[in-house]
C-alpha positions, 0 to 999 in steps of 0.5 A: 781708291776704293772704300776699305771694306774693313774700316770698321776693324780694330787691333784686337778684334777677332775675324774669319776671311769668307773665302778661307774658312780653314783658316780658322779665326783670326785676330787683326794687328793692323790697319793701314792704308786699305791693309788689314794683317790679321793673325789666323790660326791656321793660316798665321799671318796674312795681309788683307786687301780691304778693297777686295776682302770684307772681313766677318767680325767674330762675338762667339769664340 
């Protein structure tokens, strides 16, 4: 299995997907197994395939 692109990610950080930046911001619920869901504002609920997608960590909301 590929590295988690996501590991450093943890419930409650907040993160935009480089590829949907309509989504808007979004708050991570889980990680498990290379699975990253994360809660975006415009977009709800979405599940992140962190082998694929490397999340950009959010500090300035």
């Amino acid at each position: 299995m590929a590295d988690d692109l996501n590991s450093m990610l943890e419930p409650g950080m907040l993160v935009r997907h480089p590829g949907a930046p309509e989504w808007g911001v979004g708050q991570v619920q889980s990680r498990i197994d290379g699975k990253t869901t994360v809660n975006f504002r415009e977009a709800g609920k979405v599940v992140i395939d962190g082998t694929r997608v490397m999340l950009e960590p959010v500090f300035d909301t």
